[in-house]
Backbone as XML, in Angstrom:
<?xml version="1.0"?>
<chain id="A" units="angstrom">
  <residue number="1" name="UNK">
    <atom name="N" x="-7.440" y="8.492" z="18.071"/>
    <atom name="CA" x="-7.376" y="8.716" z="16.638"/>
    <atom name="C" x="-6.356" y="7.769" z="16.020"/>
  </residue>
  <residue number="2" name="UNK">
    <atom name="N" x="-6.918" y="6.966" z="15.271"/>
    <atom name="CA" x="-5.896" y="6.005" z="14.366"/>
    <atom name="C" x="-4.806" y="6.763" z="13.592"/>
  </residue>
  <residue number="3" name="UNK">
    <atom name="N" x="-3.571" y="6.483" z="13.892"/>
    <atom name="CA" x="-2.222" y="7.149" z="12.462"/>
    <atom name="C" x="-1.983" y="6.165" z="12.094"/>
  </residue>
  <residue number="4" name="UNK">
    <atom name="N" x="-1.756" y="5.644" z="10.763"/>
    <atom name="CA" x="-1.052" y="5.274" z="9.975"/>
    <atom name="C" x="0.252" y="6.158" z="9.457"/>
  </residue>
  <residue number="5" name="UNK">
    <atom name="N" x="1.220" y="5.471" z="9.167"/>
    <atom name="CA" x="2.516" y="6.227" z="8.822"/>
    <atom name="C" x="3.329" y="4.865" z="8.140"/>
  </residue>
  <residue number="6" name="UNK">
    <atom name="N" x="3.122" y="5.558" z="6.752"/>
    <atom name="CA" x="4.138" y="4.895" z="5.841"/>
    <atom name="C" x="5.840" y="5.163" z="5.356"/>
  </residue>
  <residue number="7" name="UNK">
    <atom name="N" x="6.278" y="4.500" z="5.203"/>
    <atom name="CA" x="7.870" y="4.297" z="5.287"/>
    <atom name="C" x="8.463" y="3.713" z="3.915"/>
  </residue>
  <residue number="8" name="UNK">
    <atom name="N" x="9.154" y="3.890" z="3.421"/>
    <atom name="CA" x="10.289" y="2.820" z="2.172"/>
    <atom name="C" x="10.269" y="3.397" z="1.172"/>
  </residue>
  <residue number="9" name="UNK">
    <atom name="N" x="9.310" y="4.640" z="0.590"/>
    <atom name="CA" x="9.655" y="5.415" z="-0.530"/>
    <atom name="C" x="10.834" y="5.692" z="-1.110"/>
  </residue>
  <residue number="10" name="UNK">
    <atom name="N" x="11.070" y="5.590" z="-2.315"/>
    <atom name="CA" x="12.339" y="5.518" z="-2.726"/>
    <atom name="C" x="12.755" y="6.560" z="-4.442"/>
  </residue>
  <residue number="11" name="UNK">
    <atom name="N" x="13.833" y="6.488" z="-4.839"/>
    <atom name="CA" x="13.836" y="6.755" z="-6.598"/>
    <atom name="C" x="14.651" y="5.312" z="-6.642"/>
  </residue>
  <residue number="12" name="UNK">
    <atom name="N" x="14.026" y="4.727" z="-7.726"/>
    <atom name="CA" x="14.526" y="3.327" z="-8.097"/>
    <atom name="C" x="14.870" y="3.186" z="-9.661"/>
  </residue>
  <residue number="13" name="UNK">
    <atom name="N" x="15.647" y="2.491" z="-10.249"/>
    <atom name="CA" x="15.605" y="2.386" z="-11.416"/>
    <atom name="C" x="14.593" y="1.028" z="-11.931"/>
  </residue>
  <residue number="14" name="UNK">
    <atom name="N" x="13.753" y="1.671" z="-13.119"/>
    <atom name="CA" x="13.318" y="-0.010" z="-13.380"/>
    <atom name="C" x="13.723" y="-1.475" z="-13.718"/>
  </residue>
  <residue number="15" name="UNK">
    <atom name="N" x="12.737" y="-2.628" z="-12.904"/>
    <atom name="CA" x="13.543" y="-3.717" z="-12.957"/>
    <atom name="C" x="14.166" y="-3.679" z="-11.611"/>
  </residue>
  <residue number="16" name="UNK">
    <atom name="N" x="14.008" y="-2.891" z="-10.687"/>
    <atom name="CA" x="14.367" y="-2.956" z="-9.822"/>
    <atom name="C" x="13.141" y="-2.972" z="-8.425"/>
  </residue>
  <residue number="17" name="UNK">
    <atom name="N" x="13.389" y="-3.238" z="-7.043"/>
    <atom name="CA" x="12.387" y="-3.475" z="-6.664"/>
    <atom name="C" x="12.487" y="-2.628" z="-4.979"/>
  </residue>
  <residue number="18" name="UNK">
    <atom name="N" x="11.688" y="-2.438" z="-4.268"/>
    <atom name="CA" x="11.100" y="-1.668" z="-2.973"/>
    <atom name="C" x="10.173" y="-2.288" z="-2.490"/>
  </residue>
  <residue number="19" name="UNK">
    <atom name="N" x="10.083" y="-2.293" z="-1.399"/>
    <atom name="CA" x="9.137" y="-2.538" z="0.311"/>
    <atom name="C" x="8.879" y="-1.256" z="0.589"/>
  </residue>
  <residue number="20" name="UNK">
    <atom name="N" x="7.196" y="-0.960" z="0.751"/>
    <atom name="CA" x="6.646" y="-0.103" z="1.590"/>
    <atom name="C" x="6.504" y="-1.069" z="2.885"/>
  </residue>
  <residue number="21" name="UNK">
    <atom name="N" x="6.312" y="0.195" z="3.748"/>
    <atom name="CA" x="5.520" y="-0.263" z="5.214"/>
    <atom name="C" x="4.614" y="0.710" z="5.528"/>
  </residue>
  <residue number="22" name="UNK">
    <atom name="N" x="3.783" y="0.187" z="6.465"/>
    <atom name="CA" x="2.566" y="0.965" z="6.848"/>
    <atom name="C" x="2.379" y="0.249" z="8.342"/>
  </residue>
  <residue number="23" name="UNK">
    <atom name="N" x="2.637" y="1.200" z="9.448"/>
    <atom name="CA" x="2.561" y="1.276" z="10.845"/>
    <atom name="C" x="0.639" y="1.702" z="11.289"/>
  </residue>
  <residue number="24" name="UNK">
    <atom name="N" x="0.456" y="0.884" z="11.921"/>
    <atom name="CA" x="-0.729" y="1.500" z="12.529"/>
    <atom name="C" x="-0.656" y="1.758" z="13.844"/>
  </residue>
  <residue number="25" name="UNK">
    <atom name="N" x="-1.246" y="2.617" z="14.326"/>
    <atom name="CA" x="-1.093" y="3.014" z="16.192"/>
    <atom name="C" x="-1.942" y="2.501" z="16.648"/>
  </residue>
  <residue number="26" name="UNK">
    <atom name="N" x="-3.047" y="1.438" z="16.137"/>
    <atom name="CA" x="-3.834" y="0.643" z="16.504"/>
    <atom name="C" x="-3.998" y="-0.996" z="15.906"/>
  </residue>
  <residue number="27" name="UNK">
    <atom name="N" x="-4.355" y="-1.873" z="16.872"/>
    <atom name="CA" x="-4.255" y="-2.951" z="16.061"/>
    <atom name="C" x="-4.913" y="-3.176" z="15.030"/>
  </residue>
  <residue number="28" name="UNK">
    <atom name="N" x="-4.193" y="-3.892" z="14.047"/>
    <atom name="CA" x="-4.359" y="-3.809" z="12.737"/>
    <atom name="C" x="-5.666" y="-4.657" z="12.390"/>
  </residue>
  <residue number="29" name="UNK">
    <atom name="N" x="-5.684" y="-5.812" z="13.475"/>
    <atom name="CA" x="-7.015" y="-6.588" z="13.220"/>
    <atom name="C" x="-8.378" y="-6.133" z="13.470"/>
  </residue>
  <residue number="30" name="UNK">
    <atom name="N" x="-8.406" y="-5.213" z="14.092"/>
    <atom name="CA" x="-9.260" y="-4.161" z="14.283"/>
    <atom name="C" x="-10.061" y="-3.315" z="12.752"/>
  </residue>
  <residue number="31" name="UNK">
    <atom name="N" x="-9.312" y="-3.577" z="12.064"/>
    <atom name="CA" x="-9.759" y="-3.318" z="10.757"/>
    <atom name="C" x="-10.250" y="-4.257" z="9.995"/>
  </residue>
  <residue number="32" name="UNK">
    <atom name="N" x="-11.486" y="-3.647" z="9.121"/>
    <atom name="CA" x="-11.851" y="-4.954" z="7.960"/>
    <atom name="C" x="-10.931" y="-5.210" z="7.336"/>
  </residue>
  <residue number="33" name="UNK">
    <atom name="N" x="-10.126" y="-4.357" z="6.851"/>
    <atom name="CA" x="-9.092" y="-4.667" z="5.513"/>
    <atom name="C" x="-8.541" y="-3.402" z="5.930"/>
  </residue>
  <residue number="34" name="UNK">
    <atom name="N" x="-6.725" y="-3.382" z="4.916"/>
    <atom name="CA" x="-6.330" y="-2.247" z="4.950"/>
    <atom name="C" x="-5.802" y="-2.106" z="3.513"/>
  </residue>
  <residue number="35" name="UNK">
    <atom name="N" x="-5.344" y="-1.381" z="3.122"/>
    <atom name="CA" x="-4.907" y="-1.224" z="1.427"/>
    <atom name="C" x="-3.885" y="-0.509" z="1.461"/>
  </residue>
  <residue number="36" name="UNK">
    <atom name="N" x="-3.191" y="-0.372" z="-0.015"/>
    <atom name="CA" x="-2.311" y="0.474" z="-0.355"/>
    <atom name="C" x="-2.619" y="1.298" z="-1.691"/>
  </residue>
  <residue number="37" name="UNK">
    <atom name="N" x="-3.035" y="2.630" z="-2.042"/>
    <atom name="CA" x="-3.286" y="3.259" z="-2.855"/>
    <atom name="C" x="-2.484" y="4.003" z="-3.460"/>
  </residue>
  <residue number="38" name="UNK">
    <atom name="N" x="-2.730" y="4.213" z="-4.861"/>
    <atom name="CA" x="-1.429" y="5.288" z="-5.417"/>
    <atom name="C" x="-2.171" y="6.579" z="-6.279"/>
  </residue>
  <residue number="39" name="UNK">
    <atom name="N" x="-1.456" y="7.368" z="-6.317"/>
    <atom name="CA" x="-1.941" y="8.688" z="-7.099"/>
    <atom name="C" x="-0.902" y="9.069" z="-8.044"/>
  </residue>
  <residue number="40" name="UNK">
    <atom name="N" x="-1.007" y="9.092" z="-8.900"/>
    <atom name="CA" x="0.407" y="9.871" z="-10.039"/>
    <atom name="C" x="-0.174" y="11.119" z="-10.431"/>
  </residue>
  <residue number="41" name="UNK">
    <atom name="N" x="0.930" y="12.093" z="-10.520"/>
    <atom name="CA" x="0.392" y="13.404" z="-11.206"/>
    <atom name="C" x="-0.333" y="13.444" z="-12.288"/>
  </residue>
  <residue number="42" name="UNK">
    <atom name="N" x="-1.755" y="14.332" z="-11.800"/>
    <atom name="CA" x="-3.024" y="14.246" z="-12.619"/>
    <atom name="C" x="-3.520" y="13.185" z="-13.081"/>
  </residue>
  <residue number="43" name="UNK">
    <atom name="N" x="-3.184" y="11.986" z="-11.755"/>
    <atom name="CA" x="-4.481" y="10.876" z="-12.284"/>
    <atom name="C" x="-4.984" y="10.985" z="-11.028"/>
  </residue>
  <residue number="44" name="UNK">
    <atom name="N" x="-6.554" y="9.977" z="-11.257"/>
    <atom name="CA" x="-7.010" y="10.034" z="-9.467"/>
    <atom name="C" x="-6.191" y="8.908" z="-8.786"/>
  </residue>
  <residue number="45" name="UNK">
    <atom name="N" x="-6.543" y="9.054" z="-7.301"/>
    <atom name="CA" x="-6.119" y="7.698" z="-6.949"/>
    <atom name="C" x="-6.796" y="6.961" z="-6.872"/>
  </residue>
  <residue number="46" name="UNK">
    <atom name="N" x="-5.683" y="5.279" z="-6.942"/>
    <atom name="CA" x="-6.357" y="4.252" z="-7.450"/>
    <atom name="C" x="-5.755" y="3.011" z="-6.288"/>
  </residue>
  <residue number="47" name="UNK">
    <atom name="N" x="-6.913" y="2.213" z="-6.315"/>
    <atom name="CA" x="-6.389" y="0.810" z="-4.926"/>
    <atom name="C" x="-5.045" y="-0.364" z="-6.273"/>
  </residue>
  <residue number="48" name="UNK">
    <atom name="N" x="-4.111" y="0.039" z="-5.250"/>
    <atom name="CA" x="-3.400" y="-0.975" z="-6.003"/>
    <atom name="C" x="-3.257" y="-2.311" z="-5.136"/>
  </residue>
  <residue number="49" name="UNK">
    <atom name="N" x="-3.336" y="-2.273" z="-4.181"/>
    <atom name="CA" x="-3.316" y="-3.693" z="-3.147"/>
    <atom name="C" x="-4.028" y="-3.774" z="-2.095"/>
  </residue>
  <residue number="50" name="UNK">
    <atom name="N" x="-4.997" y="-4.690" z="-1.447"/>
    <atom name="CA" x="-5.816" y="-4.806" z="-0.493"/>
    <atom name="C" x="-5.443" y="-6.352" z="0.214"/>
  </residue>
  <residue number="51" name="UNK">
    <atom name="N" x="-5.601" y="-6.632" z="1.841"/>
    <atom name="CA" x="-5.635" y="-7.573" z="2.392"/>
    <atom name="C" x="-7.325" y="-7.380" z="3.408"/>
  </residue>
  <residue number="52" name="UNK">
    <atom name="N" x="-7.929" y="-8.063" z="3.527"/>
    <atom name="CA" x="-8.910" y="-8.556" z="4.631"/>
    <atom name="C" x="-8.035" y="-8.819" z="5.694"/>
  </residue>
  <residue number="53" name="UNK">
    <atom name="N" x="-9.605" y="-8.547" z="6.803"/>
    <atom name="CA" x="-8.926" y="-9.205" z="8.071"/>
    <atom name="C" x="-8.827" y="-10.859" z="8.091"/>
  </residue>
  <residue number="54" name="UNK">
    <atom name="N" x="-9.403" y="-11.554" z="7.272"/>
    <atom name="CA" x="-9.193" y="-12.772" z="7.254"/>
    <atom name="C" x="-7.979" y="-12.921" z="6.384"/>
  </residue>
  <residue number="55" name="UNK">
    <atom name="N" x="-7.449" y="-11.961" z="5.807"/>
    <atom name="CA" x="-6.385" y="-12.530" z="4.977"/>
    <atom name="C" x="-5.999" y="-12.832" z="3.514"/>
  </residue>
  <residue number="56" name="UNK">
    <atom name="N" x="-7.754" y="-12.534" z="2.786"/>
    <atom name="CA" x="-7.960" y="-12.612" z="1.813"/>
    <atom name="C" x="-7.173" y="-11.135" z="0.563"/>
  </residue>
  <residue number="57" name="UNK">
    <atom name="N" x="-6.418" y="-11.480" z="-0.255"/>
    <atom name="CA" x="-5.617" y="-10.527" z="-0.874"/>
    <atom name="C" x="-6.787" y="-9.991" z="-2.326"/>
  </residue>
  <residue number="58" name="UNK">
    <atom name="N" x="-6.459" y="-9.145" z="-2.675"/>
    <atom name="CA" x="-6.884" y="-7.971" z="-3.581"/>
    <atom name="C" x="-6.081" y="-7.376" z="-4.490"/>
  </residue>
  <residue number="59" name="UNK">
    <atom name="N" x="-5.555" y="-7.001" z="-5.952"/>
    <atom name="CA" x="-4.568" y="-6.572" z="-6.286"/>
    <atom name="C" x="-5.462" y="-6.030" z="-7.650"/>
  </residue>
  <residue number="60" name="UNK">
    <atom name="N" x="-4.907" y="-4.558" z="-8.051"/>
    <atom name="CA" x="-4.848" y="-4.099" z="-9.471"/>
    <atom name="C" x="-4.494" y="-5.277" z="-10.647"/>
  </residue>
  <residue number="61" name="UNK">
    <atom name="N" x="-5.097" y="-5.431" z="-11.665"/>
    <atom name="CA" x="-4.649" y="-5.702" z="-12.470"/>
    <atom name="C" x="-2.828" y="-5.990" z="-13.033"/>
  </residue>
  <residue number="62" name="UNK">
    <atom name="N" x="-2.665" y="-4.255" z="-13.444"/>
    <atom name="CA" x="-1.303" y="-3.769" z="-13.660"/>
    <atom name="C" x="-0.403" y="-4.635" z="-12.255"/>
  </residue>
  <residue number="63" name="UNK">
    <atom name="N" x="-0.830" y="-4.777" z="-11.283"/>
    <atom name="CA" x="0.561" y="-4.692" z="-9.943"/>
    <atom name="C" x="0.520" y="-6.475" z="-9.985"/>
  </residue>
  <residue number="64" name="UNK">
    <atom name="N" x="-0.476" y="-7.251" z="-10.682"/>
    <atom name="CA" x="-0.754" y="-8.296" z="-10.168"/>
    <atom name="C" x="0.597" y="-9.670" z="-10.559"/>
  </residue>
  <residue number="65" name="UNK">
    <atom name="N" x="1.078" y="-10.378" z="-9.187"/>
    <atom name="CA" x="2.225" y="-10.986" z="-9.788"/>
    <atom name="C" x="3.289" y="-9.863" z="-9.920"/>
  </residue>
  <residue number="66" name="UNK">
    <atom name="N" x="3.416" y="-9.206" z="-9.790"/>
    <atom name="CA" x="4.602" y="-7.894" z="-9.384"/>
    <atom name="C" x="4.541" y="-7.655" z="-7.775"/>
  </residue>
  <residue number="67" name="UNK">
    <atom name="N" x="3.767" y="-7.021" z="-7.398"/>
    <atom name="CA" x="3.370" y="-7.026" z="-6.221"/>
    <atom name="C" x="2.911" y="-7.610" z="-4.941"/>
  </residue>
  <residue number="68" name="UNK">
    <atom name="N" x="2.841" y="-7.468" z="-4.037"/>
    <atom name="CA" x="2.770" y="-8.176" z="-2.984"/>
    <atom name="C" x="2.225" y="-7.637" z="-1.730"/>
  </residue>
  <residue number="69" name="UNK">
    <atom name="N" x="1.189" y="-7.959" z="-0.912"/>
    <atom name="CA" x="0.860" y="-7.158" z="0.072"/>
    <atom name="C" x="0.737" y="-8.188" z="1.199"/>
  </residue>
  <residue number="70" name="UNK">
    <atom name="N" x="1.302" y="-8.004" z="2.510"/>
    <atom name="CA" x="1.367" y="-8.922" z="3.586"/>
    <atom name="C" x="1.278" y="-7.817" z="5.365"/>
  </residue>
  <residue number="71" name="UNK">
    <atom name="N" x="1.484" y="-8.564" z="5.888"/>
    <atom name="CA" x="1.106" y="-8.033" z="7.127"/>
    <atom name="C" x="1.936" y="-8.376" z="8.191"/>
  </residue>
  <residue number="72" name="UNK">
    <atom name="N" x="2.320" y="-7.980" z="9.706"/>
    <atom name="CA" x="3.314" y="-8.472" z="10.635"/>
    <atom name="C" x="2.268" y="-8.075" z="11.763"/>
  </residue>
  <residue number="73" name="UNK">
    <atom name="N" x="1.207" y="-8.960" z="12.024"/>
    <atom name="CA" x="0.672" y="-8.810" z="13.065"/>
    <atom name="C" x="0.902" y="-7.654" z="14.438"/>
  </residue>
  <residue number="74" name="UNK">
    <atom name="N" x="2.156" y="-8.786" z="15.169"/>
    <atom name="CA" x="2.722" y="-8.243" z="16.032"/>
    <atom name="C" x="3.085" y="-6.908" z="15.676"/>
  </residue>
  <residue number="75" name="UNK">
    <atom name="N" x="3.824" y="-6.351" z="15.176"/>
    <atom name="CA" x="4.571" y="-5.500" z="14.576"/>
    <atom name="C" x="3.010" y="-4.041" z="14.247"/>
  </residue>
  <residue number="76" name="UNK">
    <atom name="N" x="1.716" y="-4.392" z="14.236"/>
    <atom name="CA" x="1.066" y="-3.738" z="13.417"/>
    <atom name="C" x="1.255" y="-2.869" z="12.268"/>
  </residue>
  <residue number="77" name="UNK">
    <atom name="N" x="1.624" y="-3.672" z="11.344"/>
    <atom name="CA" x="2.313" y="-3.344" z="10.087"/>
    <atom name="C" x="2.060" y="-3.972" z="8.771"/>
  </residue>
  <residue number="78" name="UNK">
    <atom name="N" x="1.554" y="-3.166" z="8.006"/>
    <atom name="CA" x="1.388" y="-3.847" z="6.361"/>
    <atom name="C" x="2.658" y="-3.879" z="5.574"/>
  </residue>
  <residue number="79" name="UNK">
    <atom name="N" x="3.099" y="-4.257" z="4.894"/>
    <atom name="CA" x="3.948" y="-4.398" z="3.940"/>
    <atom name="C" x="3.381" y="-4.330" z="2.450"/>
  </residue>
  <residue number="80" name="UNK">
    <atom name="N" x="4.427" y="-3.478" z="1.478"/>
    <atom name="CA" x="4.141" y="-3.783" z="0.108"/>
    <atom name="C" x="5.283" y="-3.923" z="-0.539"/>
  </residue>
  <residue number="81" name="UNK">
    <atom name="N" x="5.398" y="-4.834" z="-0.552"/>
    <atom name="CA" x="6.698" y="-5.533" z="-1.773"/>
    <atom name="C" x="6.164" y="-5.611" z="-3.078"/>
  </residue>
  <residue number="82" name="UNK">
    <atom name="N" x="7.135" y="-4.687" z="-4.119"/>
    <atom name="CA" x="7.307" y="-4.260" z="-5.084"/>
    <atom name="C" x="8.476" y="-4.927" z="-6.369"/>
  </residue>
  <residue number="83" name="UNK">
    <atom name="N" x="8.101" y="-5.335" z="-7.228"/>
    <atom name="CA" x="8.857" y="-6.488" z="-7.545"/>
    <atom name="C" x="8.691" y="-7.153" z="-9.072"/>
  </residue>
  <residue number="84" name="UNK">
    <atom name="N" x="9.204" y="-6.882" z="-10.217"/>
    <atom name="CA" x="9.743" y="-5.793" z="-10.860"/>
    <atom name="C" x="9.036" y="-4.084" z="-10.651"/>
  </residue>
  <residue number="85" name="UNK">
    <atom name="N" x="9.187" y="-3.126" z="-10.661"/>
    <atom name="CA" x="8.948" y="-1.827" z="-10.646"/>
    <atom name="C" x="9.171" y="-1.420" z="-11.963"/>
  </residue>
  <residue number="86" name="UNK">
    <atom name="N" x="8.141" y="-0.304" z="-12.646"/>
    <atom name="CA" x="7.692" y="-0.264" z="-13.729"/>
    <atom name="C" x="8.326" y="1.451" z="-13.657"/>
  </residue>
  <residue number="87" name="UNK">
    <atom name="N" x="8.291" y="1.976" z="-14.873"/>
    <atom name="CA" x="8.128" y="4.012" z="-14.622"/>
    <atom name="C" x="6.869" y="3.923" z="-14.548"/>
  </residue>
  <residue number="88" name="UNK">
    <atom name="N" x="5.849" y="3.228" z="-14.884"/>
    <atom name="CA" x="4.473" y="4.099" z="-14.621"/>
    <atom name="C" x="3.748" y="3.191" z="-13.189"/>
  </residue>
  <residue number="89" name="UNK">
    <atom name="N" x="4.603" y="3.090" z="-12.319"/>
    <atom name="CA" x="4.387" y="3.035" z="-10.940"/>
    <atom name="C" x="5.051" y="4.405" z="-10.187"/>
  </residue>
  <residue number="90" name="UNK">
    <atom name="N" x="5.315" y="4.984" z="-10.613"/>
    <atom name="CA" x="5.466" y="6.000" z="-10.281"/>
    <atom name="C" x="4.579" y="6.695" z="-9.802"/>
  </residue>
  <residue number="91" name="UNK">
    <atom name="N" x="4.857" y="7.130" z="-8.329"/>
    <atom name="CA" x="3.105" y="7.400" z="-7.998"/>
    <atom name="C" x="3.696" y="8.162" z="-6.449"/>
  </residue>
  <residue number="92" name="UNK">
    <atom name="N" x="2.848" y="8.465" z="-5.691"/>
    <atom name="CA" x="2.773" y="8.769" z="-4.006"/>
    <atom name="C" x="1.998" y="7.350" z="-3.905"/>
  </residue>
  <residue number="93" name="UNK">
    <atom name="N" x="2.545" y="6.597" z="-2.930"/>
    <atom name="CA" x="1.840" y="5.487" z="-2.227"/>
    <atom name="C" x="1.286" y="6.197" z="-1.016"/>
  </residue>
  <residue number="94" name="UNK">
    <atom name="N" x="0.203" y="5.276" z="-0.438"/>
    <atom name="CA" x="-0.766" y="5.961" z="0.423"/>
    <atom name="C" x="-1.140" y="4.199" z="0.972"/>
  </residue>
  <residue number="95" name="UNK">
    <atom name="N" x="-1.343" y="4.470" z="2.370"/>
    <atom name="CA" x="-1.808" y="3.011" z="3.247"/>
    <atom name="C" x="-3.236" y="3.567" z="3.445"/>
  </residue>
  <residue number="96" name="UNK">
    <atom name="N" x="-4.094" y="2.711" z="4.062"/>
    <atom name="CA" x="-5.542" y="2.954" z="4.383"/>
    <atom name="C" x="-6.116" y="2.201" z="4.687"/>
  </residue>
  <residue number="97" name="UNK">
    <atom name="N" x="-7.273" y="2.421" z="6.048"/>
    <atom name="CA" x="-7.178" y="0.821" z="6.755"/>
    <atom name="C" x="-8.978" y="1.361" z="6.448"/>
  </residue>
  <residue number="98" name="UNK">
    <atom name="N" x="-9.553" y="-0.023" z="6.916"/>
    <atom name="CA" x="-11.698" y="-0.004" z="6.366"/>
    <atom name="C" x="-11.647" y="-0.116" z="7.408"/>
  </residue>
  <residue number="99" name="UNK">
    <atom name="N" x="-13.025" y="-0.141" z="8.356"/>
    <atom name="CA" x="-13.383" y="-0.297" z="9.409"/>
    <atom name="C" x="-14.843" y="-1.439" z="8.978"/>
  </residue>
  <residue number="100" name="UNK">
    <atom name="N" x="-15.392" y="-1.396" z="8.122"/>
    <atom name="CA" x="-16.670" y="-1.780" z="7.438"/>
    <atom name="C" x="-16.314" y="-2.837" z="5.788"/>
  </residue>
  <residue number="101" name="UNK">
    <atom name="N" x="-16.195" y="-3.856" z="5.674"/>
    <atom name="CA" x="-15.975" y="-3.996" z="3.974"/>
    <atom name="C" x="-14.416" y="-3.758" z="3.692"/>
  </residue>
  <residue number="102" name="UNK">
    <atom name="N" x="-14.425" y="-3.791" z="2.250"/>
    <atom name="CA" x="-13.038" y="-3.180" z="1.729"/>
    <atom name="C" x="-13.086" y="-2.370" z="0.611"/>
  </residue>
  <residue number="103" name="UNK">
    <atom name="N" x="-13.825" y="-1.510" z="0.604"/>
    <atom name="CA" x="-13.946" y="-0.779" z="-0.500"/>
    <atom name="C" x="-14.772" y="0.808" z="0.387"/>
  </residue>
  <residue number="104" name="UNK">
    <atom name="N" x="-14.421" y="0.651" z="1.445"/>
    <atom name="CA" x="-14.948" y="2.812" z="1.810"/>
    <atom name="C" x="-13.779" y="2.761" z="2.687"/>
  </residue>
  <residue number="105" name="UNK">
    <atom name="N" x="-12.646" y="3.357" z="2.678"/>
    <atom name="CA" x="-11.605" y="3.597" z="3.613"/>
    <atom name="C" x="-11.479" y="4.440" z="4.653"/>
  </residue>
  <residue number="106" name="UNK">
    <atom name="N" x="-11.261" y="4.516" z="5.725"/>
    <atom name="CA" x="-11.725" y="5.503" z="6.646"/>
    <atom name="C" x="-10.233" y="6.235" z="7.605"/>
  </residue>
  <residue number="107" name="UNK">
    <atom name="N" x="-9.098" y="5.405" z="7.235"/>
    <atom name="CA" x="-7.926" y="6.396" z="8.147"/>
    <atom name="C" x="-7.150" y="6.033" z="6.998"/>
  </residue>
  <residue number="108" name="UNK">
    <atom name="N" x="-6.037" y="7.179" z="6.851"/>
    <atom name="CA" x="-5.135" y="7.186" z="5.457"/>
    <atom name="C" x="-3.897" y="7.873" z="6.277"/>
  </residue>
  <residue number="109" name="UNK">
    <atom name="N" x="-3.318" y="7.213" z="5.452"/>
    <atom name="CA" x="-1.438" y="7.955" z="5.759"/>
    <atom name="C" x="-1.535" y="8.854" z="5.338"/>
  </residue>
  <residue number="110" name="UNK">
    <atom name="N" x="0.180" y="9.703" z="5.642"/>
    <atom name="CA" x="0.131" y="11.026" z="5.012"/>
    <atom name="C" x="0.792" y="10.698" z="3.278"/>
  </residue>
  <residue number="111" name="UNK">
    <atom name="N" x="1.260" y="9.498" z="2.881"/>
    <atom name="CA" x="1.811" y="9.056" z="1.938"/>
    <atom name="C" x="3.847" y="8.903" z="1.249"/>
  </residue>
  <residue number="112" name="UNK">
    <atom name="N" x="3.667" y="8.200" z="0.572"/>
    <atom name="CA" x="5.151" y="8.225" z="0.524"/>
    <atom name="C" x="5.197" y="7.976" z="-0.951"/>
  </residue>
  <residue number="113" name="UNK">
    <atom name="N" x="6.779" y="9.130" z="-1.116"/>
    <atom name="CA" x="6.767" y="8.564" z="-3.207"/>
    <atom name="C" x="7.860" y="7.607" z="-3.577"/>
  </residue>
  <residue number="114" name="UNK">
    <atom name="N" x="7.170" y="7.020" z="-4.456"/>
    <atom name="CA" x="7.942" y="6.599" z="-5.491"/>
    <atom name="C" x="8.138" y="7.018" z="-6.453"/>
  </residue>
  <residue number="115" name="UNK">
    <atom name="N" x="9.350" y="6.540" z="-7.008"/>
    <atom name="CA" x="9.716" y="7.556" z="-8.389"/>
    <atom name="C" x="10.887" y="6.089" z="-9.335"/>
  </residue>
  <residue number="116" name="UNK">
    <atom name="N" x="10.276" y="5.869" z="-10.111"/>
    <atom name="CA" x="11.177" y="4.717" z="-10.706"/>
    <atom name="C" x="11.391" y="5.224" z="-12.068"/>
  </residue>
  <residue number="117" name="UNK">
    <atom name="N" x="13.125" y="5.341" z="-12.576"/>
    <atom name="CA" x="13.007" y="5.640" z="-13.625"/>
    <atom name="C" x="13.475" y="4.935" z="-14.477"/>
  </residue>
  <residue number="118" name="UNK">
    <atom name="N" x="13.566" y="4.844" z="-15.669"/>
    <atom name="CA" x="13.488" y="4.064" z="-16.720"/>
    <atom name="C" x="15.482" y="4.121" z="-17.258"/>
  </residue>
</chain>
């Protein structure tokens, strides 16, 4: 069974910036793509950053040029560097790796929050 387990959640002030991580217990290339998703109270969740297994990047609108999504092979590990941080990033981050494509996700973290305030 694949775990993912994300790490770096923080309370930040805005203008200020955070690194998620996302551990997989399996190799990461093994996946089509993996992402990073967010949920804020009473919205749905939404893909804010995606990488392919080739490498090819994906980003929200809102995160784009703020954000950053990279990978440590060895390490089987995603990264999300965060960079200015907004209050309405405020959210639970969530990792999630495809097995198929990049858009049906099939193993998810248990999630981590952010909380940036103004």
């Amino acid at each position: 069974q694949v775990q993912l387990v994300e790490s770096g959640g923080d309370l930040v002030q805005a203008g200020g910036s955070l690194t998620l991580s996302c551990t997989s217990s399996e190799n990461i290339f093994m996946f089509s793509a993996m992402a990073w998703f967010r949920q804020a109270p009473g919205e749905q969740r939404e893909l804010v950053a995606a990488m392919t297994v080739g490498g090819t990047t994906h980003y929200q609108d809102s995160v784009e040029g703020r954000f950053t999504i990279s990978r440590d092979g060895p390490m089987n590990t995603v990264h999300l560097v965060m960079n200015p941080l907004k209050p309405g990033d405020t959210a639970v981050y969530y990792c999630a790796a495809a097995t198929t494509g990049r858009t049906k996700y099939d193993y998810w973290g248990q999630g981590t929050q952010v909380t940036v305030s103004s």
